[in-house]
Biopython code that builds the backbone (N, CA, C, O; Angstrom):
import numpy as np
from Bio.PDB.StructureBuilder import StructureBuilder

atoms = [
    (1, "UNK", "N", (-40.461, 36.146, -44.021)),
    (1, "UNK", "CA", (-40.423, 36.420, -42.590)),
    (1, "UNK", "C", (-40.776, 35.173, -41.781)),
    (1, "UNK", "O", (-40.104, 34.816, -40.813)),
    (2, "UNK", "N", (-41.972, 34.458, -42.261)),
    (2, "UNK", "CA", (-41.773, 32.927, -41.557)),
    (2, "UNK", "C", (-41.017, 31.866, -41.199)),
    (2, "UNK", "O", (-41.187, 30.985, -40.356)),
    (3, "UNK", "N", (-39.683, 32.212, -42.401)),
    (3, "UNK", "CA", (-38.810, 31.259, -42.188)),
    (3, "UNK", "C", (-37.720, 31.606, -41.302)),
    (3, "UNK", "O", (-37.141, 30.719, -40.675)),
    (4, "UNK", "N", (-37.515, 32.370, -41.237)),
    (4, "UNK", "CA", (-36.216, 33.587, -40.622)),
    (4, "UNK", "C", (-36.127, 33.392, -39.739)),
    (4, "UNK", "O", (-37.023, 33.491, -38.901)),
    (5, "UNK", "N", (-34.459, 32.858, -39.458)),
    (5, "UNK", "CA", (-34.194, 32.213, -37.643)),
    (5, "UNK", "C", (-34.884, 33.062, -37.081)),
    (5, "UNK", "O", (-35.215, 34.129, -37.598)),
    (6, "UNK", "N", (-35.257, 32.593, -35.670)),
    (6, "UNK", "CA", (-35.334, 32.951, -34.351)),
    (6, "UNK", "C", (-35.104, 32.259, -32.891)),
    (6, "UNK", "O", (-34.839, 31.074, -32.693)),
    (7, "UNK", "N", (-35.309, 33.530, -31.687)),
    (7, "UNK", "CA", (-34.801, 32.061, -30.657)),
    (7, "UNK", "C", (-35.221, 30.879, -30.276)),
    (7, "UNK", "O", (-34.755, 29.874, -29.740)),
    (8, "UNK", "N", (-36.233, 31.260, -30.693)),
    (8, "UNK", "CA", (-37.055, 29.371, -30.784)),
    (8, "UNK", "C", (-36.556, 28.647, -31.640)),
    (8, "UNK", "O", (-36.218, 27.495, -31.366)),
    (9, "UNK", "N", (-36.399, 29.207, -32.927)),
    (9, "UNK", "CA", (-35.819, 28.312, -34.112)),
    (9, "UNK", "C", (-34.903, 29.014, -34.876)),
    (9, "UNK", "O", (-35.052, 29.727, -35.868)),
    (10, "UNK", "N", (-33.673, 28.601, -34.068)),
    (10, "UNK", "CA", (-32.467, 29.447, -34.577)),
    (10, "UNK", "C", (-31.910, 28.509, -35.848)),
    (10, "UNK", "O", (-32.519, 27.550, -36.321)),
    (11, "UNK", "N", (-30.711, 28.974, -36.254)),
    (11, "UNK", "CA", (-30.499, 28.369, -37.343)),
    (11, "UNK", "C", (-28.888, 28.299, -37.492)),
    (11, "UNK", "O", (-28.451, 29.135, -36.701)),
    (12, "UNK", "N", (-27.812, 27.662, -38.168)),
    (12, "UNK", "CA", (-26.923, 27.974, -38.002)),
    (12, "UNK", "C", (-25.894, 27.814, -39.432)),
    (12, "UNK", "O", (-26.546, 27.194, -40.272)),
    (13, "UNK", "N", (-24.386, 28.204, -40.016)),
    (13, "UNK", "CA", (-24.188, 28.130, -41.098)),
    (13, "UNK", "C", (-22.144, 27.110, -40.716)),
    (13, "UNK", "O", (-21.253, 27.383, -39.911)),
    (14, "UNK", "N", (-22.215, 26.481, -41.320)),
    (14, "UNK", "CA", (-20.819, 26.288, -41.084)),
    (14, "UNK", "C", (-20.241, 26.136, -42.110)),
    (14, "UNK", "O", (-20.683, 25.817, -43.214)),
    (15, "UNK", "N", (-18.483, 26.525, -41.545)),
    (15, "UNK", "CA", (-17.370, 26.863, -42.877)),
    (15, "UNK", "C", (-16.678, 26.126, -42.233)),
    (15, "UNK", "O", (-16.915, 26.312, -41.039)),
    (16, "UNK", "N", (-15.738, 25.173, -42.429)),
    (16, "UNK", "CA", (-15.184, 24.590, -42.134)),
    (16, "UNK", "C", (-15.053, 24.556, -40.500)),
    (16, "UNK", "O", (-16.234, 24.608, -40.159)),
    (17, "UNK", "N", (-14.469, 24.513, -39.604)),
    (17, "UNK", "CA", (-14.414, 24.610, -38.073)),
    (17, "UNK", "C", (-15.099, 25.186, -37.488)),
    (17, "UNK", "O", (-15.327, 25.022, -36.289)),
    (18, "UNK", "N", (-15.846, 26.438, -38.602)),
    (18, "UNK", "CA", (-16.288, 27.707, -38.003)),
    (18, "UNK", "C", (-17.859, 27.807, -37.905)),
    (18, "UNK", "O", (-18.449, 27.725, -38.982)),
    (19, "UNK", "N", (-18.873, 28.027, -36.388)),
    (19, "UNK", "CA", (-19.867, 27.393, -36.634)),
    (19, "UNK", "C", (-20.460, 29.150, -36.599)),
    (19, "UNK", "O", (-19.814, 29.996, -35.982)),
    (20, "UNK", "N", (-21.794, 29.513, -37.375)),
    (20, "UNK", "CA", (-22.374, 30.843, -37.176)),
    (20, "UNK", "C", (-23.891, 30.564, -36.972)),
    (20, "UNK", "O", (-24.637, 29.827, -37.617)),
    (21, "UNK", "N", (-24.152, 31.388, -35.856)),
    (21, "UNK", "CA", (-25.501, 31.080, -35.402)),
    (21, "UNK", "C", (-26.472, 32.173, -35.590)),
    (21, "UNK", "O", (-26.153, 33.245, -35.075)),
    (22, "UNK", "N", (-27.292, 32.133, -36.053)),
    (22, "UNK", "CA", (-28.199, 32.721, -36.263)),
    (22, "UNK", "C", (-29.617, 32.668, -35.562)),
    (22, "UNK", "O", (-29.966, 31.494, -35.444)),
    (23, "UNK", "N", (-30.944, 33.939, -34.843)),
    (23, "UNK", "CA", (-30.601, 35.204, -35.252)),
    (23, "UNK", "C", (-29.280, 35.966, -34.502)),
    (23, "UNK", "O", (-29.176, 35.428, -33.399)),
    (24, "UNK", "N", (-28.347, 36.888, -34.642)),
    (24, "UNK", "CA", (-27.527, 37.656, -33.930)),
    (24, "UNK", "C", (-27.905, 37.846, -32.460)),
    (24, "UNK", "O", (-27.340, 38.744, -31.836)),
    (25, "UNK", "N", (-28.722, 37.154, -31.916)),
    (25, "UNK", "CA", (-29.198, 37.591, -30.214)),
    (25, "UNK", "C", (-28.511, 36.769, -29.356)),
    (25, "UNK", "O", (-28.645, 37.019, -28.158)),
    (26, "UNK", "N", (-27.838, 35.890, -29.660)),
    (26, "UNK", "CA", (-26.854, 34.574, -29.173)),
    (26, "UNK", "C", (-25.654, 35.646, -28.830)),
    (26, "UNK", "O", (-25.182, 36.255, -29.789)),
    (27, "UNK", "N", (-24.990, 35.984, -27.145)),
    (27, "UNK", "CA", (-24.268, 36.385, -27.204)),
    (27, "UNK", "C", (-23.051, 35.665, -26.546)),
    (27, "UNK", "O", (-22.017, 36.299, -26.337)),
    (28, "UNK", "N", (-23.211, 33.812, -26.086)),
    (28, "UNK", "CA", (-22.042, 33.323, -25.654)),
    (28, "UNK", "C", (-22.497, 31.923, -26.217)),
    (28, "UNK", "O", (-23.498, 31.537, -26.822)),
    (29, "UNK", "N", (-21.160, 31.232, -25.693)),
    (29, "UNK", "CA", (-21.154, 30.019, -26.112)),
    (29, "UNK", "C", (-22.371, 29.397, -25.164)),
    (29, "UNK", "O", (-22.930, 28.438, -25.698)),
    (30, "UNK", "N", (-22.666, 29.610, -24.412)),
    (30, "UNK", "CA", (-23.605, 29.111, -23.285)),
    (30, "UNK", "C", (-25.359, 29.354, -23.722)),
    (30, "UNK", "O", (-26.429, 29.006, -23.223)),
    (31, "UNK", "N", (-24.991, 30.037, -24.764)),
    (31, "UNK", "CA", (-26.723, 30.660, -24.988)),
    (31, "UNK", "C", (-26.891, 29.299, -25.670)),
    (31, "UNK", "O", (-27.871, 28.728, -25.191)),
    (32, "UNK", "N", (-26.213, 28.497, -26.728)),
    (32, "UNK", "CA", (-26.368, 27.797, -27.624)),
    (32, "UNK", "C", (-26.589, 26.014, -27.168)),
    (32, "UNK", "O", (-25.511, 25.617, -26.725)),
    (33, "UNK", "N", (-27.349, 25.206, -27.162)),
    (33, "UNK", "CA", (-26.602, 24.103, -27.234)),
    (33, "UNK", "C", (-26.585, 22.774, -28.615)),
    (33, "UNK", "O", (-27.546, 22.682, -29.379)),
    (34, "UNK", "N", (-25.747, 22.140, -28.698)),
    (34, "UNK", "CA", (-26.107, 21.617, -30.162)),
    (34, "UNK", "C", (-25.617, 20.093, -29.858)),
    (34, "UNK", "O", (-24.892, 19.813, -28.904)),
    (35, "UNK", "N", (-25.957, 19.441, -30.505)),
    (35, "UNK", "CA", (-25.719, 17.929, -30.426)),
    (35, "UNK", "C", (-25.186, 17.270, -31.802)),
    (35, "UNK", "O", (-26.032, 17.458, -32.675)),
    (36, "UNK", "N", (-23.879, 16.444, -32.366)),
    (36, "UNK", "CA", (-23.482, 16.294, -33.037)),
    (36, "UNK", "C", (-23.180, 14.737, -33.372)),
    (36, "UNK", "O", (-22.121, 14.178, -33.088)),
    (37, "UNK", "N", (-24.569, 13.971, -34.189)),
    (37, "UNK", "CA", (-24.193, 12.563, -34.932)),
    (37, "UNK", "C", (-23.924, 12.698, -35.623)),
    (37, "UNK", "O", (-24.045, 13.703, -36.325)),
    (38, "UNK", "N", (-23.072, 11.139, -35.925)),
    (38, "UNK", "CA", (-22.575, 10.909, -37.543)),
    (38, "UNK", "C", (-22.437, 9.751, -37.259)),
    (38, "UNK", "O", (-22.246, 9.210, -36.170)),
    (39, "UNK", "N", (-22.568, 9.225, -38.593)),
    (39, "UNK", "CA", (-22.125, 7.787, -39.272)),
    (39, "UNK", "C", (-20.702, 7.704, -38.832)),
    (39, "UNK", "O", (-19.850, 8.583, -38.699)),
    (40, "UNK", "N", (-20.662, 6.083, -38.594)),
    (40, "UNK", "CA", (-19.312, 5.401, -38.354)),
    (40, "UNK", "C", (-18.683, 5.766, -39.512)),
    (40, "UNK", "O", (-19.312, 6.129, -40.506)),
    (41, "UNK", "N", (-17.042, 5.672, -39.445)),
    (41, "UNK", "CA", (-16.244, 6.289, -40.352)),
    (41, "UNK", "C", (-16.158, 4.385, -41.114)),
    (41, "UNK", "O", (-16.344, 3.593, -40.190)),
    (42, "UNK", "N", (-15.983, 3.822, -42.171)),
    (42, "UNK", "CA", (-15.408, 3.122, -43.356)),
    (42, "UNK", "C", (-14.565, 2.726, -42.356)),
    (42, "UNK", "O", (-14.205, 3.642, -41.616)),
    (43, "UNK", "N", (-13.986, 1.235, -42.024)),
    (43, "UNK", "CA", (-12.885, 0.595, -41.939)),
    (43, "UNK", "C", (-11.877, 0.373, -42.796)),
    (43, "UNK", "O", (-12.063, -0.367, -43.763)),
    (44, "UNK", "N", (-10.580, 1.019, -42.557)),
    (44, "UNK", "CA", (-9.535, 0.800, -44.066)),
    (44, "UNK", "C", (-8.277, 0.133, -43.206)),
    (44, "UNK", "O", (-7.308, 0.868, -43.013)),
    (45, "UNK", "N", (-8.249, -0.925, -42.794)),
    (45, "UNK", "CA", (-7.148, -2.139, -42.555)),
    (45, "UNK", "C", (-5.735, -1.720, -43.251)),
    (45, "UNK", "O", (-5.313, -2.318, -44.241)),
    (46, "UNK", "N", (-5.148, -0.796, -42.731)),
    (46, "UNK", "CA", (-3.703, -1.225, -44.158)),
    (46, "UNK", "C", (-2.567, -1.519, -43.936)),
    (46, "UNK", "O", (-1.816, -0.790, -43.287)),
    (47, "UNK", "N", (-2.261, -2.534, -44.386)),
    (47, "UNK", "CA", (-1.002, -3.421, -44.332)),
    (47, "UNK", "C", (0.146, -3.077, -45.850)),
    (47, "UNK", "O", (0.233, -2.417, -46.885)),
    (48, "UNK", "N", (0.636, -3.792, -45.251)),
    (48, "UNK", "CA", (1.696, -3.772, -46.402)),
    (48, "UNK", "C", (2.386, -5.082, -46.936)),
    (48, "UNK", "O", (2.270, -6.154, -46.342)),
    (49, "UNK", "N", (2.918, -4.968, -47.787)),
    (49, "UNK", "CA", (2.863, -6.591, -48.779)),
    (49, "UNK", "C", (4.785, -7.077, -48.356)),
    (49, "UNK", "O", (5.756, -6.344, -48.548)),
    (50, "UNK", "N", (4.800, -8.377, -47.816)),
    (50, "UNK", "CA", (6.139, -9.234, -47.764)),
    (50, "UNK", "C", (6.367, -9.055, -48.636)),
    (50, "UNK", "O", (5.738, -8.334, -49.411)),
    (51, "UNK", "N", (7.801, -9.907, -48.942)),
    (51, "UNK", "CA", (8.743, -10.237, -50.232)),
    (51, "UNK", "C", (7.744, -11.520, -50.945)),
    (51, "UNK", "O", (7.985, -11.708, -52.137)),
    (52, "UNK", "N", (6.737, -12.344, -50.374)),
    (52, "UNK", "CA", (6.388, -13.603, -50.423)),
    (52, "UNK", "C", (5.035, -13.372, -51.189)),
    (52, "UNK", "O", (4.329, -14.175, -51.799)),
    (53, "UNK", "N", (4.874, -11.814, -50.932)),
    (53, "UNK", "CA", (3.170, -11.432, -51.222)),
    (53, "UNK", "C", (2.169, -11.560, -50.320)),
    (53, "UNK", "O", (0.969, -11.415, -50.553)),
    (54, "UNK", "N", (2.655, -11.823, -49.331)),
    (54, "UNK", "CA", (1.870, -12.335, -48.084)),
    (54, "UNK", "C", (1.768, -10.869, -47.611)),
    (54, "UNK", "O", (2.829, -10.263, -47.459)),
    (55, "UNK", "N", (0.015, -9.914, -47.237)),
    (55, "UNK", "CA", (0.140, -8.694, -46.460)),
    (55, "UNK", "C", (0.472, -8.842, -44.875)),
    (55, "UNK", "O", (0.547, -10.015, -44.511)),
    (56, "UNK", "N", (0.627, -8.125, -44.139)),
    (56, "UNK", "CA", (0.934, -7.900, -42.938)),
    (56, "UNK", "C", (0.725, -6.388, -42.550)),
    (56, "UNK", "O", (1.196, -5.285, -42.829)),
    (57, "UNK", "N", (-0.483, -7.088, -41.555)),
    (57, "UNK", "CA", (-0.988, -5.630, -40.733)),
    (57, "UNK", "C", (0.000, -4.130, -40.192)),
    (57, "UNK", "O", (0.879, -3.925, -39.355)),
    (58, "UNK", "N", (-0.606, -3.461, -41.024)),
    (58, "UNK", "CA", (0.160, -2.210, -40.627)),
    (58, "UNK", "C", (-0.667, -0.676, -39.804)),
    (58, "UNK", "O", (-0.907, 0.394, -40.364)),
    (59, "UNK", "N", (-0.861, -0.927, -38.832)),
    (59, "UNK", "CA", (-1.876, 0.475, -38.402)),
    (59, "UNK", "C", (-0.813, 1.594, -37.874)),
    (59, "UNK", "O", (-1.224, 2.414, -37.052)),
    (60, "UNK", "N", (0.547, 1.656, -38.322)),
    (60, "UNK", "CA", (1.065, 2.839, -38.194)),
    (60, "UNK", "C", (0.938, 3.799, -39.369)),
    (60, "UNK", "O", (1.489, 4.899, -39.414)),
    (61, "UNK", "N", (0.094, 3.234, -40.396)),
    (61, "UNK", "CA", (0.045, 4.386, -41.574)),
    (61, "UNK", "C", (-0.886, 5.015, -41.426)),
    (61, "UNK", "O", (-1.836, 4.493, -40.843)),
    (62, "UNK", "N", (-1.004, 6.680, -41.995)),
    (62, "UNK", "CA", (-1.528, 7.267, -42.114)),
    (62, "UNK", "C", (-3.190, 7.118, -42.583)),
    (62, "UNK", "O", (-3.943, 7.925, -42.036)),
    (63, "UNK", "N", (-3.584, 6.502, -43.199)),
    (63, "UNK", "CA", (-4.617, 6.462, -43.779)),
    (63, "UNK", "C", (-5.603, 5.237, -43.073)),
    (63, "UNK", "O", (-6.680, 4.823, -43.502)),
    (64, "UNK", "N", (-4.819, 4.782, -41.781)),
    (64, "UNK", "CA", (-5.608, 3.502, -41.177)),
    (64, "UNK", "C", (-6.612, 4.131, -40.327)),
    (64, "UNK", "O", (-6.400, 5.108, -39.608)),
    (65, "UNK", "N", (-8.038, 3.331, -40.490)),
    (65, "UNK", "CA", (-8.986, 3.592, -39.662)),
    (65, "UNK", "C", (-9.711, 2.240, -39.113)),
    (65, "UNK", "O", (-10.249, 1.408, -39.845)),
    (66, "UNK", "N", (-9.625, 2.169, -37.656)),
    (66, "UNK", "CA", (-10.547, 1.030, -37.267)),
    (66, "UNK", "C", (-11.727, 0.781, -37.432)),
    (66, "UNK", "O", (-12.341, 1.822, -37.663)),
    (67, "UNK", "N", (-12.524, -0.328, -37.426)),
    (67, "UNK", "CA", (-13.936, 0.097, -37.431)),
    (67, "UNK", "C", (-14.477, 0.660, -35.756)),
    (67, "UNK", "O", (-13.937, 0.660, -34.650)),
    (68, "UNK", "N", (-15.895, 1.134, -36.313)),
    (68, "UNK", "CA", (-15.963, 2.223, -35.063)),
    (68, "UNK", "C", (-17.537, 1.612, -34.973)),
    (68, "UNK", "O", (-18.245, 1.413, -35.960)),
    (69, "UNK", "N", (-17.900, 1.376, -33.669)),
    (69, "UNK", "CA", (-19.399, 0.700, -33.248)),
    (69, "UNK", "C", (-20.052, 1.416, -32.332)),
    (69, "UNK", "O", (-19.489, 1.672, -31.267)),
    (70, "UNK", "N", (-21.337, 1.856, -32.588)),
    (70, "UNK", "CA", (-22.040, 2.462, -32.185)),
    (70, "UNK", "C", (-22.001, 2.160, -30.824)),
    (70, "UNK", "O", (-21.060, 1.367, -30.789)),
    (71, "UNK", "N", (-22.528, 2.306, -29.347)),
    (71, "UNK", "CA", (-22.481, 1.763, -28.270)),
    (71, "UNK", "C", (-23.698, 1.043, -27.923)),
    (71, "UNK", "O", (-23.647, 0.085, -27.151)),
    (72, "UNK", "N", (-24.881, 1.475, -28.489)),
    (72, "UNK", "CA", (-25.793, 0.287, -28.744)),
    (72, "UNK", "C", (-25.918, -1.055, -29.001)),
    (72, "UNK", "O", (-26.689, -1.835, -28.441)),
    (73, "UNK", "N", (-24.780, -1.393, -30.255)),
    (73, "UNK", "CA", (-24.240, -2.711, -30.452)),
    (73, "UNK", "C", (-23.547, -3.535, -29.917)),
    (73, "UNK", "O", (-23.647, -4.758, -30.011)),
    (74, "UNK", "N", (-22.521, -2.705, -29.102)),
    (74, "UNK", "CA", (-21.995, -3.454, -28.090)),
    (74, "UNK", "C", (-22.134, -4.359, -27.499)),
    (74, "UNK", "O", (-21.241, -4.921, -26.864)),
    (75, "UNK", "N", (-23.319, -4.712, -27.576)),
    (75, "UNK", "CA", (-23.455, -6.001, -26.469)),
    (75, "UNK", "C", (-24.232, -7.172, -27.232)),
    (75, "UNK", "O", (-24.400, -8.231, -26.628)),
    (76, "UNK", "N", (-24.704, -7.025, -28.513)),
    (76, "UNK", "CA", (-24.898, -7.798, -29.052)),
    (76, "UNK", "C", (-23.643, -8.460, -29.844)),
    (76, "UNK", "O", (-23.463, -9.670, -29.984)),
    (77, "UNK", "N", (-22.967, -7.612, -30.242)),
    (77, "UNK", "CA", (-21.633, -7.928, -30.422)),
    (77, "UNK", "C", (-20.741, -9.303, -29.654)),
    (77, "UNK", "O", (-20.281, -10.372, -30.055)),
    (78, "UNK", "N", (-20.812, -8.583, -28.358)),
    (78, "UNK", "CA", (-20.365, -9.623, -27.489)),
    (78, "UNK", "C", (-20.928, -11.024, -27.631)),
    (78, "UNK", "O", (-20.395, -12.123, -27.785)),
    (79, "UNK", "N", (-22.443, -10.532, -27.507)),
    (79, "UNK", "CA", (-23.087, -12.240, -27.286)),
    (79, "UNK", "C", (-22.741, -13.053, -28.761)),
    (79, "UNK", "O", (-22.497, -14.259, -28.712)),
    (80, "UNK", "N", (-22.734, -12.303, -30.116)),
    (80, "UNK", "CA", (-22.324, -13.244, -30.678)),
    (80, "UNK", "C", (-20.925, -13.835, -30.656)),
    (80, "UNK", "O", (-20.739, -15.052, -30.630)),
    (81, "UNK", "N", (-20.048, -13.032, -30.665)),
    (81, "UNK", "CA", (-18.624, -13.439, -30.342)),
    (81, "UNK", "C", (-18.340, -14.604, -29.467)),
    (81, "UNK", "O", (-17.472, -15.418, -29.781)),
    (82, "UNK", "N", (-19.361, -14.763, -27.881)),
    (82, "UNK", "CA", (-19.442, -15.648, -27.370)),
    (82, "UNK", "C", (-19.975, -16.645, -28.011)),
    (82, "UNK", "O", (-19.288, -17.630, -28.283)),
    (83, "UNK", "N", (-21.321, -16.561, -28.372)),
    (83, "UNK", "CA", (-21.513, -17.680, -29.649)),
    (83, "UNK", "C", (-20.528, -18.318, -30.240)),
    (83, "UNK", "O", (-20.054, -19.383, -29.844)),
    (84, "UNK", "N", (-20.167, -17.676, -31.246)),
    (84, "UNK", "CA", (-19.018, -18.308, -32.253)),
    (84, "UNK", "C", (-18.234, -18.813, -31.423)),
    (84, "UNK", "O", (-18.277, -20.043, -31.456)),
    (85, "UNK", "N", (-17.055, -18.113, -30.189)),
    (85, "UNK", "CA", (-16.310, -18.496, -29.594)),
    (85, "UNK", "C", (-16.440, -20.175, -29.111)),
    (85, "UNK", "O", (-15.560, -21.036, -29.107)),
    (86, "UNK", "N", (-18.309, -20.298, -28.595)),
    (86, "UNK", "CA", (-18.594, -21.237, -28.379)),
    (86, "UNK", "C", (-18.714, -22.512, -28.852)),
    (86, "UNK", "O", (-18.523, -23.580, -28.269)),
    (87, "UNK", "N", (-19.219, -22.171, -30.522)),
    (87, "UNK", "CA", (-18.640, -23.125, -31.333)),
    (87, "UNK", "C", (-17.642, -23.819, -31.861)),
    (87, "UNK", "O", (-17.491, -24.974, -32.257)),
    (88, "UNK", "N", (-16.872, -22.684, -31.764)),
    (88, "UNK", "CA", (-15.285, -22.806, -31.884)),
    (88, "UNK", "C", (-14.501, -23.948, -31.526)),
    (88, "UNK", "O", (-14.133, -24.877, -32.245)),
    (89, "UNK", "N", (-14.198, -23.641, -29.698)),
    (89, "UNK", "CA", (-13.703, -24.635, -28.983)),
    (89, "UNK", "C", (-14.904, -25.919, -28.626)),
    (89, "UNK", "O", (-14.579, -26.861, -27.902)),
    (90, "UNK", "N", (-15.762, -25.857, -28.994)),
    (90, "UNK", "CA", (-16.875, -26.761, -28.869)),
    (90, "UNK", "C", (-17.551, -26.877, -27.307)),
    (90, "UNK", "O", (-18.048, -27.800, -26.660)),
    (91, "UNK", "N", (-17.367, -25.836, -27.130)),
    (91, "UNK", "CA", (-18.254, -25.884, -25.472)),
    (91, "UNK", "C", (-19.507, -24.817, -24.814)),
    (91, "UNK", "O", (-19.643, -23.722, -24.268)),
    (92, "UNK", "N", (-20.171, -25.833, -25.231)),
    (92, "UNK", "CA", (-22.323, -25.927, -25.565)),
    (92, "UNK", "C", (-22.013, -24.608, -24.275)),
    (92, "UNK", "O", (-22.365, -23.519, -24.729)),
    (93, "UNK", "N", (-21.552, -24.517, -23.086)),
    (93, "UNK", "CA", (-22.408, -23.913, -22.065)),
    (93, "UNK", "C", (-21.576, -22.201, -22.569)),
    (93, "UNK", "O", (-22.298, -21.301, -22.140)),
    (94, "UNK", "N", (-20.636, -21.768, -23.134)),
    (94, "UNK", "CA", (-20.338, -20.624, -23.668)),
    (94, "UNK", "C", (-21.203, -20.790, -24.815)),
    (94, "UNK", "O", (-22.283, -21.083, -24.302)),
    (95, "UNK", "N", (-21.331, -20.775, -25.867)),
    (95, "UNK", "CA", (-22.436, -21.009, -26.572)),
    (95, "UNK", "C", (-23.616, -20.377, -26.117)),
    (95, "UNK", "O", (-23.927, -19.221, -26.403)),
    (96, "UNK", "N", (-24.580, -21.511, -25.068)),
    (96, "UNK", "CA", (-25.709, -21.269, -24.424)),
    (96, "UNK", "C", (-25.720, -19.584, -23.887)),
    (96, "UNK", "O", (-26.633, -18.763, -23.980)),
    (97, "UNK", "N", (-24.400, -19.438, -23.327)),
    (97, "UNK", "CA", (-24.532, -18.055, -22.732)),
    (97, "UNK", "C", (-24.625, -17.132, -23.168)),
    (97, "UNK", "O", (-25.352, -16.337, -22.572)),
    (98, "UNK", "N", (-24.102, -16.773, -24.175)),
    (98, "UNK", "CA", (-24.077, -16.166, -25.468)),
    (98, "UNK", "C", (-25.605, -15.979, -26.130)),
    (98, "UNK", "O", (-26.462, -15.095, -26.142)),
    (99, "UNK", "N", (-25.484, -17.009, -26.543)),
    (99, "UNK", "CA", (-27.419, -17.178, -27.156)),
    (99, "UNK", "C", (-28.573, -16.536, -26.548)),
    (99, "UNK", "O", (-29.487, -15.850, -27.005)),
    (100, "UNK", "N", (-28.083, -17.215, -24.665)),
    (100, "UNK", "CA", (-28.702, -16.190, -24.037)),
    (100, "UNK", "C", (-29.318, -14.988, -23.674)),
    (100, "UNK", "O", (-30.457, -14.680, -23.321)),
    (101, "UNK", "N", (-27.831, -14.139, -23.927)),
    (101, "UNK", "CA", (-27.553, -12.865, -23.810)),
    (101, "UNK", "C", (-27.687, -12.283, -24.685)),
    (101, "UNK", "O", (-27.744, -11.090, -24.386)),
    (102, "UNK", "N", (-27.804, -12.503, -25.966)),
    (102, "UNK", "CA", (-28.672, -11.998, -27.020)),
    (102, "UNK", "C", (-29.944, -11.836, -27.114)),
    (102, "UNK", "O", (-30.484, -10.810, -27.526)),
    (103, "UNK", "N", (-30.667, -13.132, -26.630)),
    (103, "UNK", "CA", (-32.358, -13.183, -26.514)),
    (103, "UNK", "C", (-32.535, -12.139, -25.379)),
    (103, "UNK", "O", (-33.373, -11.268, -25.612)),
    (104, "UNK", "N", (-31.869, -12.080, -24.158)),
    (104, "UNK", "CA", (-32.066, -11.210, -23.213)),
    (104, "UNK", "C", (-32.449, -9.572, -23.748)),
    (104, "UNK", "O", (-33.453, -8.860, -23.732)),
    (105, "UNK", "N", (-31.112, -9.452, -24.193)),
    (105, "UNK", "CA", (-30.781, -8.021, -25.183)),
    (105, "UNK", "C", (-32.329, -7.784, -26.563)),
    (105, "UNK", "O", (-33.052, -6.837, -26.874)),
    (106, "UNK", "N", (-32.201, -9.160, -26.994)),
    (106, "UNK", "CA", (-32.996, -8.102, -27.813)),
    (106, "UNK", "C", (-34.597, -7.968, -27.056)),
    (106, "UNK", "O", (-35.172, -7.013, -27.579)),
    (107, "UNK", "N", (-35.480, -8.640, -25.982)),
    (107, "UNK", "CA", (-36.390, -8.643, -25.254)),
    (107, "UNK", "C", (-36.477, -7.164, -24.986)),
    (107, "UNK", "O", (-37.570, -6.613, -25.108)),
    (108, "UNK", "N", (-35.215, -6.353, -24.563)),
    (108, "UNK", "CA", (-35.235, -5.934, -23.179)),
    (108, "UNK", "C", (-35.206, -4.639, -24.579)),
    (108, "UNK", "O", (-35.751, -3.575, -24.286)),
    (109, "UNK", "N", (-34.747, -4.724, -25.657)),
    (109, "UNK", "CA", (-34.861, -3.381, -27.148)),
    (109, "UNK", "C", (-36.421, -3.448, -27.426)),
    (109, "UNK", "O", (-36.898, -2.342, -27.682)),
    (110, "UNK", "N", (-37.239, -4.409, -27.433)),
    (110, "UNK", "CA", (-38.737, -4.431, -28.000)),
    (110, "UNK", "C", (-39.630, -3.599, -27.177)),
    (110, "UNK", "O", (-40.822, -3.499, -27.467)),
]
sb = StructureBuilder()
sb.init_structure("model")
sb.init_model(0)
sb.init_chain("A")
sb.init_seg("    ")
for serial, (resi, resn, name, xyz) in enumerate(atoms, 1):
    if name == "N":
        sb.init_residue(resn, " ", resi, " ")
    sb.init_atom(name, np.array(xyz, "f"), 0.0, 1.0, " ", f" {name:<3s}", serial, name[0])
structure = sb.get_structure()
């Protein structure tokens, strides 16, 4: 009896699409509310192979998935991209900005 949903601590069972909530006192979609994370899905790139052996990007197939980034990362993302970018073409003040905007970012997470 201690464990046994209730409306404080309901409980719920799922079958494929199908979600069941438990105890039976839930009588709309509105009684309920639920919140749903998950892990980024695996990046699978798939291309397909020239006459030469050389691949070439293909994201009209079925089985292609991009990578997928949390929205948190986002912006550290950026600043390194600017980084690198900065190194790249060799110009210190993209670079600097970049570097920046990282130290900013992670200050402003601590």
């Amino acid at each position: 009896m201690l464990t046994a949903p209730s409306i404080v601590y309901p409980a719920y069972t799922q079958e494929g699409d199908a979600v069941t909530v438990f105890p039976n006192t839930f009588n709309g979609v509105n009684d309920v509310q639920s919140q749903y994370i998950r892990y980024p899905n695996d990046p699978k790139w798939t291309y397909v192979t020239l006459y030469g052996g050389e691949p070439l990007f293909d994201q009209s197939q079925g089985d292609y998935q991009d990578f997928e980034l949390p929205i948190d990362d986002v912006n550290n993302l950026v600043a390194k991209i600017l980084q690198y970018a900065g190194v790249s073409i060799r110009e210190a003040d993209v670079f600097q900005f970049g570097q920046a905007q990282e130290q900013q970012q992670n200050q402003t997470n601590i």
